[in-house]
N, C-alpha and C positions, 0 to 999 in steps of 0.2 A: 563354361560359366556354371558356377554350382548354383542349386535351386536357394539357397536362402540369399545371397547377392541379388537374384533376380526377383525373392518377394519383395525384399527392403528397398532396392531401384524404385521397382512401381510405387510401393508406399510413398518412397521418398517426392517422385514428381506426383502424385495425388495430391500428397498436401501443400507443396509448394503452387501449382498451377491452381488446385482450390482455390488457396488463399489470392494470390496474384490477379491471375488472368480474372477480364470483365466478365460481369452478368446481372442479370435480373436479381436484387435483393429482394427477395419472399417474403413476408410475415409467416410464418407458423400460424396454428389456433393457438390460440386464450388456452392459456394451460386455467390448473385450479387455484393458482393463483393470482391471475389476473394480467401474469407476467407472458411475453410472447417471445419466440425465438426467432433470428431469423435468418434467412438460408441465402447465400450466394450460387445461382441455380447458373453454373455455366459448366456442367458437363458435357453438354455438346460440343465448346470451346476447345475445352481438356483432353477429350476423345481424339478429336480429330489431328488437335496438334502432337498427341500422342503418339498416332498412328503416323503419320507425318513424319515425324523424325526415327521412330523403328524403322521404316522403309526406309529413308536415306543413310541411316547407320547401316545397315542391312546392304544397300548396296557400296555404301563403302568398305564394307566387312566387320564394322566393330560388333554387330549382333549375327547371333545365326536366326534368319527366319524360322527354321525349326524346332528353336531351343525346346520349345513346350513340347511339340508331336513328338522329340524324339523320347523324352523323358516326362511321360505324361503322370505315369505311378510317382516318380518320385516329387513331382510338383505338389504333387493330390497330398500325399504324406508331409509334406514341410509345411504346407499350408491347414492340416488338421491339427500339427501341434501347434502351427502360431495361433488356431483361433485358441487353442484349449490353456495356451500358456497367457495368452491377453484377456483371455476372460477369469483367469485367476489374481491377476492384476486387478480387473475392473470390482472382483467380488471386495476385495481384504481393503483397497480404496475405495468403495463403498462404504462399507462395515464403520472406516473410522469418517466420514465424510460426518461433519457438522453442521451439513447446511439446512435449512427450511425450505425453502424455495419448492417448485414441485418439480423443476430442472434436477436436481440434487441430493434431494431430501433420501436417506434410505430406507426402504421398505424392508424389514428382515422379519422373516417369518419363525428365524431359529434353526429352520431344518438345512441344513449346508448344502446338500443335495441340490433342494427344491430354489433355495437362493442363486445358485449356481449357474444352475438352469435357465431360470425366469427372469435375472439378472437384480440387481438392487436399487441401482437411479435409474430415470427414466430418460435421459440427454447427458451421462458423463459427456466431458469434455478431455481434450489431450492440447495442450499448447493452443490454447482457443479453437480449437477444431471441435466440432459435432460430431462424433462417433458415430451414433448411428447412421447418420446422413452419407457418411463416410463409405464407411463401410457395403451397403449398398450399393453407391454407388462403383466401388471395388468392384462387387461379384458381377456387375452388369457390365462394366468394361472389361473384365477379366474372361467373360464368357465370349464376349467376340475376339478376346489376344487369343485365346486358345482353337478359335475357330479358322482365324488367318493362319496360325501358325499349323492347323491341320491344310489347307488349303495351300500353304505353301508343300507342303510335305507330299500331297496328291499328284501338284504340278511337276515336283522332283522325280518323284517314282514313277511320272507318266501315266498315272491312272484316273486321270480327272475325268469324270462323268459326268453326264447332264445332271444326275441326281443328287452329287455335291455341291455343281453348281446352284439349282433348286435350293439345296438344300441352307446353303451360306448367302444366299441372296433373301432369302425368305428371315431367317436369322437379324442377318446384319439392318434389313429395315425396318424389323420389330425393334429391336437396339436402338438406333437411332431416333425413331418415332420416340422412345422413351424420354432419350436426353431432349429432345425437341420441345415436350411436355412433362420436363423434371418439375416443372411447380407444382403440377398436378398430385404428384408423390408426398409433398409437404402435410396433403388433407388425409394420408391414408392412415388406416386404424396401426399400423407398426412402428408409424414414427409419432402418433400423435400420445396410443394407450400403453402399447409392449416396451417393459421395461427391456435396456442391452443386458444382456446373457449371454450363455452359451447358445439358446435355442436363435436367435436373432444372427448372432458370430456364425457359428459353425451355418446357417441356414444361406448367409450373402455371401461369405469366404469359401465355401467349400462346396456346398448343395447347389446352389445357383450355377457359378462356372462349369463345376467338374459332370452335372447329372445333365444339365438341359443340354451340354454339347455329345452327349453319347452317340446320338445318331451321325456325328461326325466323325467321331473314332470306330464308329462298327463299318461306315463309306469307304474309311480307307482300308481294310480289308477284305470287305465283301464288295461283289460288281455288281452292277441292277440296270438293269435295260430298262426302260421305262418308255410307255407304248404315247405316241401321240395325244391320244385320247386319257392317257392318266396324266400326262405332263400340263394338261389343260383342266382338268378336274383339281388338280393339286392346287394350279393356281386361283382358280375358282373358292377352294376351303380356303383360302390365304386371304384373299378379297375382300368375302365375305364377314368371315372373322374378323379381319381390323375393319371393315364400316361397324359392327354390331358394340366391337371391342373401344374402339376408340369413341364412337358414334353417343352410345351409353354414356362412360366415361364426362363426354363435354358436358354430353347433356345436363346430368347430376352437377358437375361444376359451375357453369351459367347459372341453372336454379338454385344454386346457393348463394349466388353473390346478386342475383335478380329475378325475385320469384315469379314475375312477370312477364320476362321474357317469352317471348312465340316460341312452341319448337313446332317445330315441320311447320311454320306457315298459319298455324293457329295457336291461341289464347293457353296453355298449359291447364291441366285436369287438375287441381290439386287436391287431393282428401285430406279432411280436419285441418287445412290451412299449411300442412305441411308435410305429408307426402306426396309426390309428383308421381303422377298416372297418366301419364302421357310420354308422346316421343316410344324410345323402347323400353323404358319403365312402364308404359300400357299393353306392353305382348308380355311380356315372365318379371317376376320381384327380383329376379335378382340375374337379369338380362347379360349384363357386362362379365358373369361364369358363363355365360355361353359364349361369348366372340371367345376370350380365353381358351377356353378347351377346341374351339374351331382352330387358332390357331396353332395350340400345343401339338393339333392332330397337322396341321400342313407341313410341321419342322418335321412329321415324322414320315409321312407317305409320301417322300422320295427315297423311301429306302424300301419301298416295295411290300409286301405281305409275307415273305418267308422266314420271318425270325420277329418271335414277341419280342426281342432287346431292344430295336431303336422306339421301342412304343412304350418304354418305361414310363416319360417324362408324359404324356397324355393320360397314360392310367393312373400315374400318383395323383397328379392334378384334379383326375376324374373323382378318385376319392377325398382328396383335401377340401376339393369345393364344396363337396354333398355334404362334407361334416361342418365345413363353414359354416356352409348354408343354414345348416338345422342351429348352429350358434346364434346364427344371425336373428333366424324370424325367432328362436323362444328370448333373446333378445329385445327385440323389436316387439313382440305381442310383452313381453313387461312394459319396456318404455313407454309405447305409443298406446297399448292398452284398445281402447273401443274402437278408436281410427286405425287402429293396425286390422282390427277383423272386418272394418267398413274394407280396406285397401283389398283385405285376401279375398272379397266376395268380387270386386269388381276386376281385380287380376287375378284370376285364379292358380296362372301356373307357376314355379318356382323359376326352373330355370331354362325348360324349353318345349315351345306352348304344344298342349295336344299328346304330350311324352311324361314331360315331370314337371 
């Protein structure tokens, strides 16, 4: 089976099972104009039934479990021209796009480059489908198809190790956790302010799937013994990271829809009536980069210490947050202004208390 049948397959049931299969209808934020979008959050539905009929195809013969591991380069390339060929699409349908709306409306700045890139609507639409929404959730299914299909390739060749194991279990729960808490995703800064571009395409089609499973493609070549005591420490950074990772995450959620809410058992800290200083918003400003990177670092320490490669996906991370970060707070000191320098005196750290 050639790799563009197998991109357009997935497409195809994406949007059919989107549309279809039940779930939670979402509201969006209050865009700027007052209008809301709103999200059919049943990815986890999608996934599973997905995964579901690959495995039974699979052993009736219609799929090779391996199709990905065997021909992982030519996936990676079919997949860099569909984002670069649909984001040329999404610019020139921009450009003439007449709508007002703040779903619609285009932002062109003139520079083709820079439009190209940063994209021009903020929510194009395909056949009533939400692209962005879309798309996303692509690269986040995509990155566990490619990680089964490494996993089936390990068990083929006879080389499966505890440390793939570690490795695709640690994976496949953060995965899941996500679709479980896909509404959660509705409030985030890329689907609410980032216009669709290429940086948005190319970042969930290509960067997501093909970079975060590298430590799975470097397992099936190299072997790693993994000593009791790191198999328990691994799982220890894994733990930890999603209580901090997820833990954050609710918390900041709850507090937006009831700023009253108890966390941990007591009354909420709030500064200037609307930043939350409590929970683990009271240990670092921007707590939920650190479960993050705890867990970026667990997908990677089953692959042992003898090769910086499977540590890409924790050090890109490491630097993406820091620069975030520094977006965030000279953000945040504009917006919030006086209560933002009350917040920094009573939390002091960034993103991990006593370090940074």
């Amino acid at each position: 089976m050639g790799q563009v049948p197998l991109l357009l397959g997935f497409f195809t049931y994406l949007a059919i099972a989107g549309s279809i299969l039940p779930g939670k209808l979402v509201p969006g934020v209050a865009l700027p104009d007052a209008t809301r979008l709103h999200y059919r959050c049943n990815g986890l539905l999608s996934l599973l039934l997905l995964v579901a009929l690959l495995g039974i195809s699979g052993k009736m013969g219609f799929v090779t479990p391996t199709a990905i591991s065997d021909r992982g380069l030519e996936l990676l390339s079919t997949t860099f021209v569909f984002s670069f060929l649909v984001t040329l699409v999404l610019y020139f349908s921009g450009c003439k796009s007449q709508s007002k709306g703040s779903s619609l409306k285009p932002h062109i700045s003139g520079n083709l480059i820079h439009d190209w890139w940063f994209g021009i609507q903020l929510n194009p639409q395909f056949m009533g489908i939400d692209l962005k929404f879309f798309f996303v959730r692509a690269g986040m299914m995509g990155w566990l198809l490619i990680n089964l299909s490494i996993l089936m390739k390990s068990i083929q060749d006879g080389t499966l190790s505890q440390s793939m194991i570690l490795y695709q279990l640690f994976c496949a729960l953060y995965i899941l956790d996500y679709f479980v808490h896909e509404e959660y995703m509705t409030s985030t800064w890329d689907i609410i302010a980032e216009r669709l571009g290429f940086m948005l395409v190319f970042g969930d089609l290509v960067w997501i799937p093909f970079t975060f499973s590298i430590q799975g493609w470097w397992l099936l070549r190299n072997n790693v013994e993994l000593t009791t005591a790191a198999t328990v420490a691994n799982c220890f950074v894994f733990l930890i990271g999603y209580m901090v990772f997820r833990g954050a995450n609710k918390q900041k959620h709850m507090f937006k829809k009831n700023p009253k809410a108890p966390i941990w058992g007591k009354p909420p800290k709030v500064v200037g009536g609307k930043l939350l200083a409590s929970g683990y918003w009271g240990i670092a400003r921007h707590c939920n980069y650190l479960g993050d990177l705890l867990l970026a670092l667990s997908f990677s320490l089953p692959c042992g210490i003898s090769s910086p490669i499977p540590y890409f996906y924790p050090i890109y991370l490491l630097i993406l947050l820091i620069w975030r970060e520094r977006r965030d707070e000279a953000r945040c000191a504009e917006k919030y202004r006086e209560i933002w320098a009350e917040y920094r005196k009573l939390v002091p750290w960034r993103i991990l208390p006593y370090v940074y």
